[in-house]
mmCIF file of the N, C-alpha and C atoms, coordinates in Angstrom:
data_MODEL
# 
_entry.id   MODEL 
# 
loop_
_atom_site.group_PDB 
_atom_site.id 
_atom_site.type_symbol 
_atom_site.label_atom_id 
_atom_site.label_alt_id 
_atom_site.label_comp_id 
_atom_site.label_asym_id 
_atom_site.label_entity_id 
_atom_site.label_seq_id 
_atom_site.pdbx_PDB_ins_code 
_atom_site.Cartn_x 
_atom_site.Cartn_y 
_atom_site.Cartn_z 
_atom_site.occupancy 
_atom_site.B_iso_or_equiv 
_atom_site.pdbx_formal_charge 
_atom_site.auth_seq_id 
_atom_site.auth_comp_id 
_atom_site.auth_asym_id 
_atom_site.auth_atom_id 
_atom_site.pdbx_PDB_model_num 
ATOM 1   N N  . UNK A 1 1  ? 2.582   22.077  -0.947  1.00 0.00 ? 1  UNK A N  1 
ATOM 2   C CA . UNK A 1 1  ? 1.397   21.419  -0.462  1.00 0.00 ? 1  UNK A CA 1 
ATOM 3   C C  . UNK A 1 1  ? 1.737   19.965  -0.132  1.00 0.00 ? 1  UNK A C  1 
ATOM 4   N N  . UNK A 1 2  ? 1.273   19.674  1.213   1.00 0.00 ? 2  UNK A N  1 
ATOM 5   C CA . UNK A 1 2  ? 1.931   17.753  1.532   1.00 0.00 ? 2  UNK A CA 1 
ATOM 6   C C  . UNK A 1 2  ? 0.614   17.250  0.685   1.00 0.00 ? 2  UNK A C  1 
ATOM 7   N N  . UNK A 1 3  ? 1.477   16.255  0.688   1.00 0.00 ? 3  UNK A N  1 
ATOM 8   C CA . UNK A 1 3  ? 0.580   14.665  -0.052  1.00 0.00 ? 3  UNK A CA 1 
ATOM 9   C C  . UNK A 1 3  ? 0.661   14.011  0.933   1.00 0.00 ? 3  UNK A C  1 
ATOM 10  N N  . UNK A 1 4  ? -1.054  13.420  0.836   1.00 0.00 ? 4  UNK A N  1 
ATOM 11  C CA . UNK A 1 4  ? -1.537  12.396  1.600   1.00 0.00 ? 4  UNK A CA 1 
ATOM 12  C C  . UNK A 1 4  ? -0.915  11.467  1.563   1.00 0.00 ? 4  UNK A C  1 
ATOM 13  N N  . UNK A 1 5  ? -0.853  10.506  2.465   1.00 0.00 ? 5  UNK A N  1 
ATOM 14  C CA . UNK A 1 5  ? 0.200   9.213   2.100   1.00 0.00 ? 5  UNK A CA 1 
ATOM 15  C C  . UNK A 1 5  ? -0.983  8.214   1.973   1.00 0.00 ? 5  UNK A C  1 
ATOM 16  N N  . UNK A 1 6  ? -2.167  8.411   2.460   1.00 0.00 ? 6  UNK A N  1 
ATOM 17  C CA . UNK A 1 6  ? -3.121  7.297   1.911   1.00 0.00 ? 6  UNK A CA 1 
ATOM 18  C C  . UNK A 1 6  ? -3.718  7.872   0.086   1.00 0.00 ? 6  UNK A C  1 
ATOM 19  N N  . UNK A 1 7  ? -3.637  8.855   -0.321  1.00 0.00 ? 7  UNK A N  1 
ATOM 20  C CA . UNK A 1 7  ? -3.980  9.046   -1.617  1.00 0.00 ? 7  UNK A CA 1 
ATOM 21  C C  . UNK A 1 7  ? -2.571  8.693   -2.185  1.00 0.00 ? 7  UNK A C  1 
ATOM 22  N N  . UNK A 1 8  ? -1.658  8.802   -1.618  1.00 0.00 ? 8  UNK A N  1 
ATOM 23  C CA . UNK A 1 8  ? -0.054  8.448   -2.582  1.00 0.00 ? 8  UNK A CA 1 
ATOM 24  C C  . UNK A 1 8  ? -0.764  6.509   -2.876  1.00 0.00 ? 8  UNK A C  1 
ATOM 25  N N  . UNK A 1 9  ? -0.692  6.240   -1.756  1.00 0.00 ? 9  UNK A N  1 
ATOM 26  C CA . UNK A 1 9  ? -1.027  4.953   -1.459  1.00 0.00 ? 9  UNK A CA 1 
ATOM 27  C C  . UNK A 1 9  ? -2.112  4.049   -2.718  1.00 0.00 ? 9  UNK A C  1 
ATOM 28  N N  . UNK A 1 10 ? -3.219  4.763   -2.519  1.00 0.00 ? 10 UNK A N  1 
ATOM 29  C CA . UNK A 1 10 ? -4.225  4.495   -3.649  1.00 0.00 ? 10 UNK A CA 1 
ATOM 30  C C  . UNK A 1 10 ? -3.700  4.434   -4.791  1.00 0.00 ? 10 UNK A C  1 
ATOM 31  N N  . UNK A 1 11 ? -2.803  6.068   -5.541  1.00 0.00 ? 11 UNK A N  1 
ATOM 32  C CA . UNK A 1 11 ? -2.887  6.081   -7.019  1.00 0.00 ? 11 UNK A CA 1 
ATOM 33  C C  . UNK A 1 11 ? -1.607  5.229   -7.469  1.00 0.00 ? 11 UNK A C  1 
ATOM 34  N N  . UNK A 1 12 ? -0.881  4.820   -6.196  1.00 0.00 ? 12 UNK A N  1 
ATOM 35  C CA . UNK A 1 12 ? 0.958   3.461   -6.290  1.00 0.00 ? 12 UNK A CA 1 
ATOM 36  C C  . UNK A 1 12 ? -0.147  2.196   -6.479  1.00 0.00 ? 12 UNK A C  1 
ATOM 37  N N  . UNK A 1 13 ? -0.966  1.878   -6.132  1.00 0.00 ? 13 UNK A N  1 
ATOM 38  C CA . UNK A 1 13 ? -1.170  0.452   -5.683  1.00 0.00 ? 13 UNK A CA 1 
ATOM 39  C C  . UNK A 1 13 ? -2.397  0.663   -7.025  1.00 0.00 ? 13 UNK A C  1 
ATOM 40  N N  . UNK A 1 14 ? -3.030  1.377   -7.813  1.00 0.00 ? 14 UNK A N  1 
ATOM 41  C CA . UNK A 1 14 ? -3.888  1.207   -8.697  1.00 0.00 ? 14 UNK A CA 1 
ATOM 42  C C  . UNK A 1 14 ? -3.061  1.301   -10.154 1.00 0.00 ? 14 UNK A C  1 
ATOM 43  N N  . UNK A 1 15 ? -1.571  2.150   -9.740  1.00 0.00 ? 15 UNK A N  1 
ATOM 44  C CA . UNK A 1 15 ? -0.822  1.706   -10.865 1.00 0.00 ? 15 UNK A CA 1 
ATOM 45  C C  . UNK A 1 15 ? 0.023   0.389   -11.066 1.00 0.00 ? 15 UNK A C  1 
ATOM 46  N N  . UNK A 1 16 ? -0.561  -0.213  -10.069 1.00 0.00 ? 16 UNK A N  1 
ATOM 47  C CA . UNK A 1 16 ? 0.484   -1.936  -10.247 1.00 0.00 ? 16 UNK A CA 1 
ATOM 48  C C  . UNK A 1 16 ? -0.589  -2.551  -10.222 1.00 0.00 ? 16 UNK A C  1 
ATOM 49  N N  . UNK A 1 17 ? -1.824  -2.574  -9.751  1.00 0.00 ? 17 UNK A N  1 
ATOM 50  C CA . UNK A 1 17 ? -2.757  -3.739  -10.188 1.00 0.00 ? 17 UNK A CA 1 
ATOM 51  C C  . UNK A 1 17 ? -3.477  -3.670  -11.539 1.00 0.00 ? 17 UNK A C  1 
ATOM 52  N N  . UNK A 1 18 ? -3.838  -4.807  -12.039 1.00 0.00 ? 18 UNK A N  1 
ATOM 53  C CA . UNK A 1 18 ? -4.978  -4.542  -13.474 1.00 0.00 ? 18 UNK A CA 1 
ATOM 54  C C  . UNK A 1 18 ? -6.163  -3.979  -13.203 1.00 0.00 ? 18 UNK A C  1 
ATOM 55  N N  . UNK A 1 19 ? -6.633  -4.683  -11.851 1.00 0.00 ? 19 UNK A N  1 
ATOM 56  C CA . UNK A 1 19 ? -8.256  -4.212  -11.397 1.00 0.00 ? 19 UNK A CA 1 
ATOM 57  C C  . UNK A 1 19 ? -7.998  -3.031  -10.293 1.00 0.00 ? 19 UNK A C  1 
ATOM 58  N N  . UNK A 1 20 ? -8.026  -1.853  -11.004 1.00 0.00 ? 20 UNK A N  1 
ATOM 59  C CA . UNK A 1 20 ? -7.926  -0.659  -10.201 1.00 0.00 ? 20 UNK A CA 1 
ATOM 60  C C  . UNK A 1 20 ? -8.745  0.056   -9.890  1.00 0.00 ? 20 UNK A C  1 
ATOM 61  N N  . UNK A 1 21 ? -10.317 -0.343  -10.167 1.00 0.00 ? 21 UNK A N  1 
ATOM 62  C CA . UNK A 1 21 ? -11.501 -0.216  -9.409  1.00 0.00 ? 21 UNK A CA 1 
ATOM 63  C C  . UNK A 1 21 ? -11.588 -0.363  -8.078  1.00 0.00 ? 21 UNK A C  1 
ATOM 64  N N  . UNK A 1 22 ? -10.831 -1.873  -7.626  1.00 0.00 ? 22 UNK A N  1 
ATOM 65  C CA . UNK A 1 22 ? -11.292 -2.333  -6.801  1.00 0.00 ? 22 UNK A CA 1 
ATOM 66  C C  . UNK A 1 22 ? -9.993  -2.156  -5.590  1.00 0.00 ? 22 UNK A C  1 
ATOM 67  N N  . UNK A 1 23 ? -9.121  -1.402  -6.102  1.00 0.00 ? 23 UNK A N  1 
ATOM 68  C CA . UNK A 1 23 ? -8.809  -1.216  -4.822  1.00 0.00 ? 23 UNK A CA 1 
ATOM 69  C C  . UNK A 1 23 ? -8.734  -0.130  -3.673  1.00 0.00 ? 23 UNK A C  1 
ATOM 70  N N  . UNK A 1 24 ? -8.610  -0.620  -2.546  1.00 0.00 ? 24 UNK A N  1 
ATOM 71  C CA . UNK A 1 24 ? -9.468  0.581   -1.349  1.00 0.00 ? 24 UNK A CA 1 
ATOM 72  C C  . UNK A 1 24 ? -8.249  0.605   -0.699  1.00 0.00 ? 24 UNK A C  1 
ATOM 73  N N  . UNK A 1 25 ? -8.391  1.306   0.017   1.00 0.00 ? 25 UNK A N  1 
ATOM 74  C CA . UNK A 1 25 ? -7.075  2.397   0.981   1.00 0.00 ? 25 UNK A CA 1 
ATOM 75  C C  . UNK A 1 25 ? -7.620  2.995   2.383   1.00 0.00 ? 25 UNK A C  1 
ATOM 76  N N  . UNK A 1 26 ? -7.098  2.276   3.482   1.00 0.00 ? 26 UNK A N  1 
ATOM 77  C CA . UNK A 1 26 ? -7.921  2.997   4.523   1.00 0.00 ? 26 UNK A CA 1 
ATOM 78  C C  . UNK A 1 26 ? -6.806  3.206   5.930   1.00 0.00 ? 26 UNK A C  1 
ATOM 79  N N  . UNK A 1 27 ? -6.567  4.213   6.594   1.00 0.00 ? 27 UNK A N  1 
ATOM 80  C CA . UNK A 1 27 ? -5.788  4.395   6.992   1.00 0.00 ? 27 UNK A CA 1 
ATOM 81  C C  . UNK A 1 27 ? -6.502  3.915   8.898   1.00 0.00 ? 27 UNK A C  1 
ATOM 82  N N  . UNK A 1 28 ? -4.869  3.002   9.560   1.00 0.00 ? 28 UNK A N  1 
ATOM 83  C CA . UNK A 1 28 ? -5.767  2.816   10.778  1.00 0.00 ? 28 UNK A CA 1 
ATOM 84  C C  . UNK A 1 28 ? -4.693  3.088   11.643  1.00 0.00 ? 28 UNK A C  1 
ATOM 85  N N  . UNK A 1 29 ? -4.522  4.062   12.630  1.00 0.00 ? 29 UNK A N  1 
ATOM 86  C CA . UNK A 1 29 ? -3.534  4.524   13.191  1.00 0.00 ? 29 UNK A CA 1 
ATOM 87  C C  . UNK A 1 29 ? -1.954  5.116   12.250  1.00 0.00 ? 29 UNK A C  1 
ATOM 88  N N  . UNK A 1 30 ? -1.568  4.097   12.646  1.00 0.00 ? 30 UNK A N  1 
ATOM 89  C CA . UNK A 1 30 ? 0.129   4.680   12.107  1.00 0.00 ? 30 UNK A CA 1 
ATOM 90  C C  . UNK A 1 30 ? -0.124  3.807   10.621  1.00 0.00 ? 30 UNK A C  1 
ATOM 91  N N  . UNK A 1 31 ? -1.220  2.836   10.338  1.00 0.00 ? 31 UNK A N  1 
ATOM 92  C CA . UNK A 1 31 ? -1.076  1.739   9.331   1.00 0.00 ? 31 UNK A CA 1 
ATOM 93  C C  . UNK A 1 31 ? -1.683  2.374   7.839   1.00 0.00 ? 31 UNK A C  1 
ATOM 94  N N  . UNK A 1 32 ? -1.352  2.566   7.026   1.00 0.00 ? 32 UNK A N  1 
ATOM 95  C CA . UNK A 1 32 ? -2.215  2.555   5.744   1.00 0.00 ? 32 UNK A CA 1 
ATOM 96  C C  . UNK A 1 32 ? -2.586  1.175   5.132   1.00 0.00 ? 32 UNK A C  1 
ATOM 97  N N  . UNK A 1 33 ? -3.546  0.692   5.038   1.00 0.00 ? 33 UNK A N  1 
ATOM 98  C CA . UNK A 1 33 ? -4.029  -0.631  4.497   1.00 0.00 ? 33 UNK A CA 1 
ATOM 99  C C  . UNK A 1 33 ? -4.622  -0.968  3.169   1.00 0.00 ? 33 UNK A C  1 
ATOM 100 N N  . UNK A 1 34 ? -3.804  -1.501  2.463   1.00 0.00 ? 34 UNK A N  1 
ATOM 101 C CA . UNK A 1 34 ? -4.290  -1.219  1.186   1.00 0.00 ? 34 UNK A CA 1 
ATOM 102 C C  . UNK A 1 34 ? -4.732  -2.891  0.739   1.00 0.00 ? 34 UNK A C  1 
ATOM 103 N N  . UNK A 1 35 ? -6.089  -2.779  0.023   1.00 0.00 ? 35 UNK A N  1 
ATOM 104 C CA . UNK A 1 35 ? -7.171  -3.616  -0.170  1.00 0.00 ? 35 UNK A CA 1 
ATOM 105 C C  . UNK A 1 35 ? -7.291  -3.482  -1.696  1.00 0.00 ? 35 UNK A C  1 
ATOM 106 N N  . UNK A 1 36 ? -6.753  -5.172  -2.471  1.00 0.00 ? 36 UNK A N  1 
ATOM 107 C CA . UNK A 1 36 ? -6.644  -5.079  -3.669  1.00 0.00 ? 36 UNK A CA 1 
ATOM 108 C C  . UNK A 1 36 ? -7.635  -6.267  -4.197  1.00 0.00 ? 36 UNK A C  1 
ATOM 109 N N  . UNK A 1 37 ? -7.955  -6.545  -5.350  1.00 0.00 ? 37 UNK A N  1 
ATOM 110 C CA . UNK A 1 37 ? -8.988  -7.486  -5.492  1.00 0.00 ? 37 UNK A CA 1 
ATOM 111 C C  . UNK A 1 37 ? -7.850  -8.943  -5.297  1.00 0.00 ? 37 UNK A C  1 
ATOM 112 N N  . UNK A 1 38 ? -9.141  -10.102 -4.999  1.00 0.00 ? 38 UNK A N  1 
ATOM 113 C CA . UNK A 1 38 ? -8.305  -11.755 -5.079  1.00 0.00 ? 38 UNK A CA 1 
ATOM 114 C C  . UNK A 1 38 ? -7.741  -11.596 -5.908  1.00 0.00 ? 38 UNK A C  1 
ATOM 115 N N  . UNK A 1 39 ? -6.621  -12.601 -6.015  1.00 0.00 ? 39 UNK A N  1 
ATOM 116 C CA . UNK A 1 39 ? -5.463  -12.976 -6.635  1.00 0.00 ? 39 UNK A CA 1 
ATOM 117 C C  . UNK A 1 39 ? -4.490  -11.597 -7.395  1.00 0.00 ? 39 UNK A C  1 
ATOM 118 N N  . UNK A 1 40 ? -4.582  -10.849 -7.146  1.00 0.00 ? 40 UNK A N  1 
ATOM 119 C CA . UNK A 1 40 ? -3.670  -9.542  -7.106  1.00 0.00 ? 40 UNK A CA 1 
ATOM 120 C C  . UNK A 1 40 ? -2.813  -9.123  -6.263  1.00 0.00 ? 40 UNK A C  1 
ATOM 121 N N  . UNK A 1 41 ? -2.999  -10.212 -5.356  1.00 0.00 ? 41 UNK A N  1 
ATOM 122 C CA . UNK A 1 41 ? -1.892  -9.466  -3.961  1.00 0.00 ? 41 UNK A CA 1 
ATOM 123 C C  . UNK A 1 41 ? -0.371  -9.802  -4.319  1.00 0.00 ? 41 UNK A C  1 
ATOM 124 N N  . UNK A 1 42 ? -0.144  -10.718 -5.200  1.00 0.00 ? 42 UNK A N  1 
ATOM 125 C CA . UNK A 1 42 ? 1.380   -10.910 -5.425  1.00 0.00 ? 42 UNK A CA 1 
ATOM 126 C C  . UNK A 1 42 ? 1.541   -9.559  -6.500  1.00 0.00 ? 42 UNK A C  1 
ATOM 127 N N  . UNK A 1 43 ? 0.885   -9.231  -7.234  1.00 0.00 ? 43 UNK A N  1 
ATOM 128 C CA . UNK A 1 43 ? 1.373   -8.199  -7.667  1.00 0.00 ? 43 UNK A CA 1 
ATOM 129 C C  . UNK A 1 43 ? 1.946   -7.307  -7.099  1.00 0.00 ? 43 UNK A C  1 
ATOM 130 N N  . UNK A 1 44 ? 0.997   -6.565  -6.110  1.00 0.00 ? 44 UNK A N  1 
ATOM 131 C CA . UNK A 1 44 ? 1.747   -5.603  -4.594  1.00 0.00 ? 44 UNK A CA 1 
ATOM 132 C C  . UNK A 1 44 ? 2.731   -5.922  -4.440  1.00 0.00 ? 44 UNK A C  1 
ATOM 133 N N  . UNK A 1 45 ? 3.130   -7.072  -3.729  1.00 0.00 ? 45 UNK A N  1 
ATOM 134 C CA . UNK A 1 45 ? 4.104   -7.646  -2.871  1.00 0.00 ? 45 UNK A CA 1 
ATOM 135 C C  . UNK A 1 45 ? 5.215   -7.514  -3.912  1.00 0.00 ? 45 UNK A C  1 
ATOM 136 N N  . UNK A 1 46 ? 5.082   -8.192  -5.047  1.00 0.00 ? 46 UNK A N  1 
ATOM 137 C CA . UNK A 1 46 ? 6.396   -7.898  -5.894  1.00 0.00 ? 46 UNK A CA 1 
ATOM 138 C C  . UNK A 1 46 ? 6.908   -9.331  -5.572  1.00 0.00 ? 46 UNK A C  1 
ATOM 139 N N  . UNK A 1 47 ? 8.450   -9.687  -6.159  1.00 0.00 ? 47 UNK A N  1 
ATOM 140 C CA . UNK A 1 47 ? 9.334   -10.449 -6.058  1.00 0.00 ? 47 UNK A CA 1 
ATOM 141 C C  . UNK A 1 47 ? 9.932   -10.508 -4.744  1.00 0.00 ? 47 UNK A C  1 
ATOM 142 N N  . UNK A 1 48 ? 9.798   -11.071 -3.812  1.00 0.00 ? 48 UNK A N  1 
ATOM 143 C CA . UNK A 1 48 ? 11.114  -10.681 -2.474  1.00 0.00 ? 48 UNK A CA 1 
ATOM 144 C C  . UNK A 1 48 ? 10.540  -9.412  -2.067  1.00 0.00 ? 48 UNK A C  1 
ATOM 145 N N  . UNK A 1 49 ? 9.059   -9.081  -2.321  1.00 0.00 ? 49 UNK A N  1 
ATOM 146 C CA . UNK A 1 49 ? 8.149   -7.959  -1.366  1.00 0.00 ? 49 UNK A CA 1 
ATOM 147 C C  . UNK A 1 49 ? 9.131   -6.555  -2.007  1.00 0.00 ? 49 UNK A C  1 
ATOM 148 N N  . UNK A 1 50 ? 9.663   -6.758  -2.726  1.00 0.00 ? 50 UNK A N  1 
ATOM 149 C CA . UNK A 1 50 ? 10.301  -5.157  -3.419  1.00 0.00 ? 50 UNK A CA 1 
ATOM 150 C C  . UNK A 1 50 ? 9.237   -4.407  -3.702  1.00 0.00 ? 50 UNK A C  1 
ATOM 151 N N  . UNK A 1 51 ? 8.342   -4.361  -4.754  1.00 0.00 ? 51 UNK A N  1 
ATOM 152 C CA . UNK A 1 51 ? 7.376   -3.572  -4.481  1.00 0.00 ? 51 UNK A CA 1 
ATOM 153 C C  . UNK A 1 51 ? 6.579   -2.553  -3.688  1.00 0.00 ? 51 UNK A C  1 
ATOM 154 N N  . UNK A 1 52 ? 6.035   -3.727  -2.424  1.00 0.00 ? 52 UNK A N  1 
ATOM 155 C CA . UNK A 1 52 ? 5.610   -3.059  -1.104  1.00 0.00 ? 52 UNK A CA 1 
ATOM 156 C C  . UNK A 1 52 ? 6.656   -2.582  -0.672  1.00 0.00 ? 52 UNK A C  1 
ATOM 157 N N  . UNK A 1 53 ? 7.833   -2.917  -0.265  1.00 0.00 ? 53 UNK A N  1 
ATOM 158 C CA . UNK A 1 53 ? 9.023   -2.091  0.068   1.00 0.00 ? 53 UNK A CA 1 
ATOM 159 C C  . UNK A 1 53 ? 9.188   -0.741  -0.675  1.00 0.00 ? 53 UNK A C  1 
ATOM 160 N N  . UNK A 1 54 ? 9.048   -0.860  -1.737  1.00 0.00 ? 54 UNK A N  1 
ATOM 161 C CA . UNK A 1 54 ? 9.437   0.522   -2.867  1.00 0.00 ? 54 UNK A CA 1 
ATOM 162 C C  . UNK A 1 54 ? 8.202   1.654   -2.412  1.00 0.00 ? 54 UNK A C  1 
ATOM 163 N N  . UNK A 1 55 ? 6.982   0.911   -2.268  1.00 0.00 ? 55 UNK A N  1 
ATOM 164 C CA . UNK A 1 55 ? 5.580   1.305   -1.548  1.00 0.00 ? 55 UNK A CA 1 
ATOM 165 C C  . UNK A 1 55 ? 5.813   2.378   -0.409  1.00 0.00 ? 55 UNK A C  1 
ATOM 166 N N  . UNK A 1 56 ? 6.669   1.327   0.637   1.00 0.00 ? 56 UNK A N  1 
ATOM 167 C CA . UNK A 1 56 ? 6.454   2.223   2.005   1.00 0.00 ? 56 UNK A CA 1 
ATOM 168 C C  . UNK A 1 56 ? 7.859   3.080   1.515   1.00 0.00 ? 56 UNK A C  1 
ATOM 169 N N  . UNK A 1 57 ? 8.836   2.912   1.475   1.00 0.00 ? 57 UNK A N  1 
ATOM 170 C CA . UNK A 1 57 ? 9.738   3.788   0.923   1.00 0.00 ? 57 UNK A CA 1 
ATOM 171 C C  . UNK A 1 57 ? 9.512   5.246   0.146   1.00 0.00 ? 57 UNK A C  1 
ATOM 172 N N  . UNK A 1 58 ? 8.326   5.343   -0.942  1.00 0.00 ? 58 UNK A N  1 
ATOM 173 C CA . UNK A 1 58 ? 7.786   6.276   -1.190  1.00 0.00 ? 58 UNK A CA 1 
ATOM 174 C C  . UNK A 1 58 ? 6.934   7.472   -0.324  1.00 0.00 ? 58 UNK A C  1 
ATOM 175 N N  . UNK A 1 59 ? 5.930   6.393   0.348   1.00 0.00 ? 59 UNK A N  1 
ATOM 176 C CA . UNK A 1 59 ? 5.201   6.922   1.297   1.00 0.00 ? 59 UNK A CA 1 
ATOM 177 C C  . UNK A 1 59 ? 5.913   7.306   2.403   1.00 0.00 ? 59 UNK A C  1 
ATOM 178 N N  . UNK A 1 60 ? 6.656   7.184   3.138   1.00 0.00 ? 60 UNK A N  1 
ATOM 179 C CA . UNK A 1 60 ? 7.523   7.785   4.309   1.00 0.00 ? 60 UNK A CA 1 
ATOM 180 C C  . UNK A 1 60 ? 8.153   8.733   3.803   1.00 0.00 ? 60 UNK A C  1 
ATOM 181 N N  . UNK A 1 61 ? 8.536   9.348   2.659   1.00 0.00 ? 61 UNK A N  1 
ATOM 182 C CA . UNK A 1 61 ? 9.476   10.340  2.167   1.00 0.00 ? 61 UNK A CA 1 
ATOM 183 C C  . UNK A 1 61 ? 8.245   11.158  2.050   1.00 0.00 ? 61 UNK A C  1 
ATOM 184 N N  . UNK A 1 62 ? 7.087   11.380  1.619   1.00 0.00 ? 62 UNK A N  1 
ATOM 185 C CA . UNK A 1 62 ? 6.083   12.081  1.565   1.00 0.00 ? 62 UNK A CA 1 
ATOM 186 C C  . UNK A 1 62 ? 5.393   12.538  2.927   1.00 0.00 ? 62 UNK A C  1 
ATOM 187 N N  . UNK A 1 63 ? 5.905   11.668  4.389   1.00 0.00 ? 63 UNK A N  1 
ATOM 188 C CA . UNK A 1 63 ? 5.376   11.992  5.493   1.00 0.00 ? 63 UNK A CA 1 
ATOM 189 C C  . UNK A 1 63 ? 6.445   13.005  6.408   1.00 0.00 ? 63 UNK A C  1 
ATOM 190 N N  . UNK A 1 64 ? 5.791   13.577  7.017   1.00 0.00 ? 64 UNK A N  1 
ATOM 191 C CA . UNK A 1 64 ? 6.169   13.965  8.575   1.00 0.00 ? 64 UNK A CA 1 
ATOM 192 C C  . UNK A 1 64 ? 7.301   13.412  8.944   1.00 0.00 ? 64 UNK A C  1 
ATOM 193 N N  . UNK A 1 65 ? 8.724   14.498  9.030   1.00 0.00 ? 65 UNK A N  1 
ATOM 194 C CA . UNK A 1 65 ? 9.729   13.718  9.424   1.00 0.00 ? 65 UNK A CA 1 
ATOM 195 C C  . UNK A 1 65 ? 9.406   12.633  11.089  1.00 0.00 ? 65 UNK A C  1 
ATOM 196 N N  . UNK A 1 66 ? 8.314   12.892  11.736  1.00 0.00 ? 66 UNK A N  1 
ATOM 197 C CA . UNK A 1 66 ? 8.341   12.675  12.897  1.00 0.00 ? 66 UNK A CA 1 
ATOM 198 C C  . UNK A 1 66 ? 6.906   11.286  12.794  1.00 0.00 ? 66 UNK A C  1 
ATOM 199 N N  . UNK A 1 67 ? 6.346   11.675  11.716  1.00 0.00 ? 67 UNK A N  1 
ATOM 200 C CA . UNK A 1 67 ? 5.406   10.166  11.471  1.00 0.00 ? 67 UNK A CA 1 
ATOM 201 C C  . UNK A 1 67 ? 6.015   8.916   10.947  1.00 0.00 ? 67 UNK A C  1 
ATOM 202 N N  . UNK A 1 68 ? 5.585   8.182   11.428  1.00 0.00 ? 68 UNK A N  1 
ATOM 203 C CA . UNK A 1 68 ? 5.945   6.644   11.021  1.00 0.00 ? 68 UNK A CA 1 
ATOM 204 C C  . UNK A 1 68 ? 4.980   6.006   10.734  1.00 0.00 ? 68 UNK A C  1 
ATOM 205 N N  . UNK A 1 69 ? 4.898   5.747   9.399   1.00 0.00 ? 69 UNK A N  1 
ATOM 206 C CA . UNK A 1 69 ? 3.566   5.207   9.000   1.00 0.00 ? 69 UNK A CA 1 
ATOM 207 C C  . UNK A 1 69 ? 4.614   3.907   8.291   1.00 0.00 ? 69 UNK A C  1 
ATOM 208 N N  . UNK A 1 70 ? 3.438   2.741   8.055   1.00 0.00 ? 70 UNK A N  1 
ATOM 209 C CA . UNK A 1 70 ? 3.890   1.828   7.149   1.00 0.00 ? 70 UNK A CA 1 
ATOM 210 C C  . UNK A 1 70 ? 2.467   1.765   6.525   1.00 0.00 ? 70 UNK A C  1 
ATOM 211 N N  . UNK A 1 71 ? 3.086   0.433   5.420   1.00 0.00 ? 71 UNK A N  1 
ATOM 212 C CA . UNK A 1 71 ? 2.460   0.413   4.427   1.00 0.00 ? 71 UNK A CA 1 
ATOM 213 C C  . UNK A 1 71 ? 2.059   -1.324  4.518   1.00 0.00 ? 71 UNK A C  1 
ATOM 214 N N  . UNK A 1 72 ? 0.710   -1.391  4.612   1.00 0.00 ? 72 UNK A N  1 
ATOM 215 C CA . UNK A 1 72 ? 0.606   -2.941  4.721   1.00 0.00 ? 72 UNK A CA 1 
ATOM 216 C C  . UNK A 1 72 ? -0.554  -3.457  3.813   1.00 0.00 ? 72 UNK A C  1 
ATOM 217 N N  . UNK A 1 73 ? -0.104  -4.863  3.569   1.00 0.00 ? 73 UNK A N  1 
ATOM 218 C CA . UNK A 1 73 ? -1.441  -5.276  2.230   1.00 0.00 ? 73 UNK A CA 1 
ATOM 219 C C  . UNK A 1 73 ? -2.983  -6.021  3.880   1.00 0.00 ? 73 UNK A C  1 
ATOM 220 N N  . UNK A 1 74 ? -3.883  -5.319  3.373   1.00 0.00 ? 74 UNK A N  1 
ATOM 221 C CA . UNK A 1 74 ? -4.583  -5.800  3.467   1.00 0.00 ? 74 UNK A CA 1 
ATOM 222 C C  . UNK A 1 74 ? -5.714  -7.166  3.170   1.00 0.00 ? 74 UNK A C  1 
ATOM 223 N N  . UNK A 1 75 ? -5.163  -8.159  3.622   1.00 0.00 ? 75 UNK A N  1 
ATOM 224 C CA . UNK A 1 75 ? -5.804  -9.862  2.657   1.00 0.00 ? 75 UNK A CA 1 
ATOM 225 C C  . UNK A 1 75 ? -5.333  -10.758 4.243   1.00 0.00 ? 75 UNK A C  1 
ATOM 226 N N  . UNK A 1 76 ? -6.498  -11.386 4.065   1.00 0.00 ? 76 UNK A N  1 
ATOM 227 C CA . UNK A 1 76 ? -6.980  -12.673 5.146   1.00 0.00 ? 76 UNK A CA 1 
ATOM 228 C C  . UNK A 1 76 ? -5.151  -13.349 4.826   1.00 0.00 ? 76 UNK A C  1 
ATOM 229 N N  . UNK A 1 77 ? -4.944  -13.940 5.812   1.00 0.00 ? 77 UNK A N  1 
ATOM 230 C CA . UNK A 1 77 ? -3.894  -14.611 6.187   1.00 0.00 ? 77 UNK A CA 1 
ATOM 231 C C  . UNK A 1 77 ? -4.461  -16.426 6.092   1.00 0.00 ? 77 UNK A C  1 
ATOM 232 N N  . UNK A 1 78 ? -3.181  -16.405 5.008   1.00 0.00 ? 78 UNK A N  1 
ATOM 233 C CA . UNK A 1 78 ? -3.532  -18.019 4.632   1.00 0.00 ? 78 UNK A CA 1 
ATOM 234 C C  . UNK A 1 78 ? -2.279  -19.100 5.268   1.00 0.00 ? 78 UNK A C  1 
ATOM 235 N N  . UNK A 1 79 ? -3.328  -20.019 5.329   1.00 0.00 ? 79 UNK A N  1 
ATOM 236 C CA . UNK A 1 79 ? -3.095  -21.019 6.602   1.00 0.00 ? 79 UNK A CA 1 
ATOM 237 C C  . UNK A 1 79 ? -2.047  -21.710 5.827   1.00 0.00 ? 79 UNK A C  1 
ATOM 238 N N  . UNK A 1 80 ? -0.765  -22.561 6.248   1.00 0.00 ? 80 UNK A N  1 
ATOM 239 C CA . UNK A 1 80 ? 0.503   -23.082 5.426   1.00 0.00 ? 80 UNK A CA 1 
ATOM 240 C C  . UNK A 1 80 ? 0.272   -24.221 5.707   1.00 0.00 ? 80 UNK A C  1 
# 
């Protein structure tokens, strides 16, 4: 039976945050977008983005040799 890569997505990203209520998963074309509460997004990301890397790495082995999905954090883009 395949696994969803947006439910893989959900139960990876609710096992690395504390507030795992709040995070949402919504898939938009080739993108899975994953939506974690404020100040949790470095958790995702990890050290040097290993994490999210380990993220989409999981999720592509679970897809369609012929799909290309990635894996992206969903959060407003802050100004430097």
């Amino acid at each position: 039976m395949p696994t969803d890569p947006a439910d893989l997505s959900l139960f990876l990203a609710q096992s690395i945050v504390e507030q795992s209520a709040l995070v949402r998963v919504s898939r938009r074309g080739p993108n899975v977008m994953v939506k974690v509460a404020s100040g949790e997004e470095g958790r995702l990301i990890g050290r040097q983005g290993r994490v999210i890397q380990a993220m989409r790495t999981l999720v592509r082995a679970v897809c369609e040799p012929e799909e290309r999905l990635n894996v992206d954090l969903d959060a407003p883009k802050k100004e430097r």
